[in-house]
Backbone as a chain_set.jsonl record, in Angstrom:
{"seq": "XXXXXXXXXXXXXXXXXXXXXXXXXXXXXXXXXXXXXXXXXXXXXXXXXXXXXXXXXXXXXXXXXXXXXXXXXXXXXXX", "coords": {"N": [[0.814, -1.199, 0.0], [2.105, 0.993, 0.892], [3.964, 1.487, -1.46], [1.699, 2.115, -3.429], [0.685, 4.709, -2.878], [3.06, 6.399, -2.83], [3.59, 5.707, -5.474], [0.969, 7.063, -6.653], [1.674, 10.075, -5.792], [3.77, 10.809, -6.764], [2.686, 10.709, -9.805], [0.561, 12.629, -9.238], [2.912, 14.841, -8.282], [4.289, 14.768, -10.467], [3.094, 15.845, -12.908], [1.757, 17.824, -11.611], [4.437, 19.488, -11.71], [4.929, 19.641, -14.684], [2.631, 21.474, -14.918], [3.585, 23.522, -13.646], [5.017, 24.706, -14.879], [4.409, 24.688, -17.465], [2.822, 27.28, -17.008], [4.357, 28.771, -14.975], [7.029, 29.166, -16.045], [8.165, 30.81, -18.116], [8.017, 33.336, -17.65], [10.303, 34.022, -15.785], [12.246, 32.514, -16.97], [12.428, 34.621, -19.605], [12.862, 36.559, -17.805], [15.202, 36.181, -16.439], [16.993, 34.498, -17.96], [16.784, 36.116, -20.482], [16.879, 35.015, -23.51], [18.074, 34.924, -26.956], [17.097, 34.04, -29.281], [13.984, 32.027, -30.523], [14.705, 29.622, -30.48], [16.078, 28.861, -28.757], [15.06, 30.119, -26.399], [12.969, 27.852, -26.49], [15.287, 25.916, -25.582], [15.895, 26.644, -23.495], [13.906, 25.966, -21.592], [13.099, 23.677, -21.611], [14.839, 22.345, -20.652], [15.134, 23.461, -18.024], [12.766, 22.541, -17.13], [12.784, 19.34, -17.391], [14.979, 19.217, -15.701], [13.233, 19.701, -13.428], [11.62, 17.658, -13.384], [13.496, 15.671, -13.548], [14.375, 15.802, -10.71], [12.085, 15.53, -9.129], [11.518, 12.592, -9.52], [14.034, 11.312, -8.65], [13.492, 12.227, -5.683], [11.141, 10.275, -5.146], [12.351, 7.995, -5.856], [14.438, 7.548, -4.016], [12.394, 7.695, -1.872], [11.215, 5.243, -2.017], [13.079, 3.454, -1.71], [14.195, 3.842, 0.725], [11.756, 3.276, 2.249], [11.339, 0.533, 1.013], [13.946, -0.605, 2.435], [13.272, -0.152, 5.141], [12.465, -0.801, 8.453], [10.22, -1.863, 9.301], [8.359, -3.822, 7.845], [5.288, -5.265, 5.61], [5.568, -7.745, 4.922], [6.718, -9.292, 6.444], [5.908, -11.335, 9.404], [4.67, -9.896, 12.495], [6.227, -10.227, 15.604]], "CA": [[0.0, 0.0, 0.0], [2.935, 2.477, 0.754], [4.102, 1.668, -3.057], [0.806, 2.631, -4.467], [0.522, 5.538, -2.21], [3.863, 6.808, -3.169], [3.184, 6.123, -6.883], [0.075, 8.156, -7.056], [1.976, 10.711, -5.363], [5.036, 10.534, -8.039], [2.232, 10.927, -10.462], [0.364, 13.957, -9.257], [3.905, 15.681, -8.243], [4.995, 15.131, -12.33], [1.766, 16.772, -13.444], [2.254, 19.512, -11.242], [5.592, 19.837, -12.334], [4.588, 20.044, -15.944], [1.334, 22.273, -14.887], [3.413, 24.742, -12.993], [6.073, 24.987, -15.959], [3.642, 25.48, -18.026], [1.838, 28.382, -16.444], [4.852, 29.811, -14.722], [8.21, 29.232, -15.75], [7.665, 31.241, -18.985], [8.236, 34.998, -17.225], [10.67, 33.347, -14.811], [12.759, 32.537, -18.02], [12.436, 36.215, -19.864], [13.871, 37.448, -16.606], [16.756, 35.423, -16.166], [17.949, 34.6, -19.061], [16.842, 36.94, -22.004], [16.744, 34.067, -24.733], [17.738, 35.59, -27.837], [16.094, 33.293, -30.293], [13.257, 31.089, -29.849], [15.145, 28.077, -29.829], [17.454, 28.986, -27.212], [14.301, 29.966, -25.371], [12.502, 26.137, -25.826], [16.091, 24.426, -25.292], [16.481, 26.982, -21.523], [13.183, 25.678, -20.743], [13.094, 22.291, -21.647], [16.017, 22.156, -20.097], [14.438, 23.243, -16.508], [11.63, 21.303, -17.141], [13.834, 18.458, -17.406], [15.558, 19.199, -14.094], [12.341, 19.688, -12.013], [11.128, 15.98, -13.353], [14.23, 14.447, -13.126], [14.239, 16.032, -8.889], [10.74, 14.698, -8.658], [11.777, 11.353, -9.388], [14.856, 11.552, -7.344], [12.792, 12.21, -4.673], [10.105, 9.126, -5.292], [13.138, 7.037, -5.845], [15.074, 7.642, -2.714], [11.342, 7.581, -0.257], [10.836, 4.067, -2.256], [14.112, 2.977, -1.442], [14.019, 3.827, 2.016], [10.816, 2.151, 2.197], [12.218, -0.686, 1.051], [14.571, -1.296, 3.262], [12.981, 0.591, 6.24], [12.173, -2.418, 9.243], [8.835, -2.606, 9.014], [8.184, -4.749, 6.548], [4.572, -5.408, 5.091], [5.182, -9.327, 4.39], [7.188, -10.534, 7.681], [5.208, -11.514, 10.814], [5.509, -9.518, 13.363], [6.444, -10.365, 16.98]], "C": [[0.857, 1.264, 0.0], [2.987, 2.764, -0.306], [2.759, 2.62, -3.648], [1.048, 3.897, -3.817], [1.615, 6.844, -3.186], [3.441, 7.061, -4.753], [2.02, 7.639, -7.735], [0.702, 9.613, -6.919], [2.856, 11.431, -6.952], [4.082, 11.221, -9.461], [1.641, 12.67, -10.58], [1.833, 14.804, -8.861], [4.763, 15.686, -9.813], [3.577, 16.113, -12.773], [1.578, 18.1, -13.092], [3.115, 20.195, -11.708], [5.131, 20.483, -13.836], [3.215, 21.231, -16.007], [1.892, 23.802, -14.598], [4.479, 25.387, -14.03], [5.106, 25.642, -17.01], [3.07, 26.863, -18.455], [2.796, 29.845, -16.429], [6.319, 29.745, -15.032], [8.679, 30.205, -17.224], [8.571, 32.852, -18.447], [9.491, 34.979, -16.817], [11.961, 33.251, -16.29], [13.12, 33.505, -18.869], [13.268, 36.826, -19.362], [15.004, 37.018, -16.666], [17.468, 35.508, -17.286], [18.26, 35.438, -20.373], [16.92, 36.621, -23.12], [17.351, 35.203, -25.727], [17.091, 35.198, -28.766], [15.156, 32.706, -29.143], [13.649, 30.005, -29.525], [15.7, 27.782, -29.247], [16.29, 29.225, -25.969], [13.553, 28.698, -25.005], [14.25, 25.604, -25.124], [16.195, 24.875, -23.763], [14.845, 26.025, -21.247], [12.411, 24.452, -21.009], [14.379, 21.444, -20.75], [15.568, 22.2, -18.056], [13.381, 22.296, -16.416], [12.243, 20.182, -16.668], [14.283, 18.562, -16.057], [14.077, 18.714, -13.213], [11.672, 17.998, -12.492], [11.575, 14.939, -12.917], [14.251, 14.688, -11.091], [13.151, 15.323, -8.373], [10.782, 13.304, -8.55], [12.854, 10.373, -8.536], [14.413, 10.737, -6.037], [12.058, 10.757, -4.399], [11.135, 7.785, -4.925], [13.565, 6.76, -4.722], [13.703, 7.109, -1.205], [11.168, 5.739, -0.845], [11.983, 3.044, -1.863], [14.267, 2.84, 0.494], [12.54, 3.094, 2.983], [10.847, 0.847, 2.239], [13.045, -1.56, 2.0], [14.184, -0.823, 4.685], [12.823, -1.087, 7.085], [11.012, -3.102, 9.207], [8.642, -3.137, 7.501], [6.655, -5.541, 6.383], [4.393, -7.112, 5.04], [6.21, -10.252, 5.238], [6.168, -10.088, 8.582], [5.541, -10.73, 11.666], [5.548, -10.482, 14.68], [6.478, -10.367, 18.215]], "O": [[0.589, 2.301, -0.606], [2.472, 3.803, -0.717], [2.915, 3.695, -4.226], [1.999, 4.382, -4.43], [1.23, 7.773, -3.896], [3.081, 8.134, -5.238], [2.109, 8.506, -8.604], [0.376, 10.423, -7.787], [2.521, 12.248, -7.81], [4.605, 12.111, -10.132], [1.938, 13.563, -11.375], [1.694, 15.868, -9.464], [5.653, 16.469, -10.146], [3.665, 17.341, -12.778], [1.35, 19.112, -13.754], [2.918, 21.335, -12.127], [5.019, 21.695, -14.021], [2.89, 21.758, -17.072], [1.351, 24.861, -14.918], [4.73, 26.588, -13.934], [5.056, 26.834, -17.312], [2.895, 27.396, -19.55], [2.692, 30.954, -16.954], [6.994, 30.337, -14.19], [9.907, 30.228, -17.295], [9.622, 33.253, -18.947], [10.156, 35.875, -17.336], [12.557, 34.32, -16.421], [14.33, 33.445, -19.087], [14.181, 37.478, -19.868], [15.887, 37.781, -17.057], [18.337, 36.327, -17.584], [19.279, 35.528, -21.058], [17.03, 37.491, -23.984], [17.173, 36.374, -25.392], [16.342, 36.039, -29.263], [15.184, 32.7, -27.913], [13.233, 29.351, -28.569], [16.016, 26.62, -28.987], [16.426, 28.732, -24.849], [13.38, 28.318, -23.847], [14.234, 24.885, -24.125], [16.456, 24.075, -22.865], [15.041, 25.22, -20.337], [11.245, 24.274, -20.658], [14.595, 20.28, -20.411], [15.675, 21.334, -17.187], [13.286, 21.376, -15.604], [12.245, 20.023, -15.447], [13.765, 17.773, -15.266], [13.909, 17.684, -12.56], [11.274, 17.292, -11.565], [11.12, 13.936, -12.368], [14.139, 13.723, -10.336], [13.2, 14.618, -7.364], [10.188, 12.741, -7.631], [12.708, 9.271, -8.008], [14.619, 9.629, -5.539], [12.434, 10.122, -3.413], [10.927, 6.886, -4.11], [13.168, 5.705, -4.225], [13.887, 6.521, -0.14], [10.985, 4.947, 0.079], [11.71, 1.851, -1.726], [14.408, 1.846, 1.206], [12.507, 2.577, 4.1], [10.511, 0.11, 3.167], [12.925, -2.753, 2.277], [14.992, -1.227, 5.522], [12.995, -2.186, 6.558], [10.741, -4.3, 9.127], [8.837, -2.697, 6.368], [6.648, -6.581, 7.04], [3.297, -7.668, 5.106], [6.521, -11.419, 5.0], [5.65, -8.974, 8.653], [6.757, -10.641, 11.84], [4.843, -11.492, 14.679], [7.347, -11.008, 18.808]]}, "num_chains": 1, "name": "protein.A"}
């Protein structure tokens, strides 16, 4: 049940990701960097994009991992 838990999680925190890129990383981009073409402006912000998905998964990875090996364990008896 943690797994699923987590998963769903994993799921809505990519969607966000891509929702809030979407919306707001746009201005956020302008500011900073000043693109001079357009295709320097998709590759900066495919490029963050990219980061904040790969962090999100990171994240998922590492709580599933620690999960994993945490003590309680789901499918021994306890004591």
């Amino acid at each position: 049940m943690k797994y699923l838990v987590a998963t769903i999680i994993l799921f809505f925190a990519m969607f966000s990701g891509w929702f809030f890129s979407a919306k707001y990383l746009e201005p956020v981009i302008l500011r900073v960097f000043a693109p001079e073409t357009h295709d320097r402006y998709l590759d900066i912000w495919f490029s963050i994009f990219t980061i904040i998905e790969i962090v999100i998964v990171i994240i998922y990875a590492v709580y599933v991992y620690k999960t994993y090996k945490s003590k309680t364990n789901l499918t021994k008896p306890s004591n």
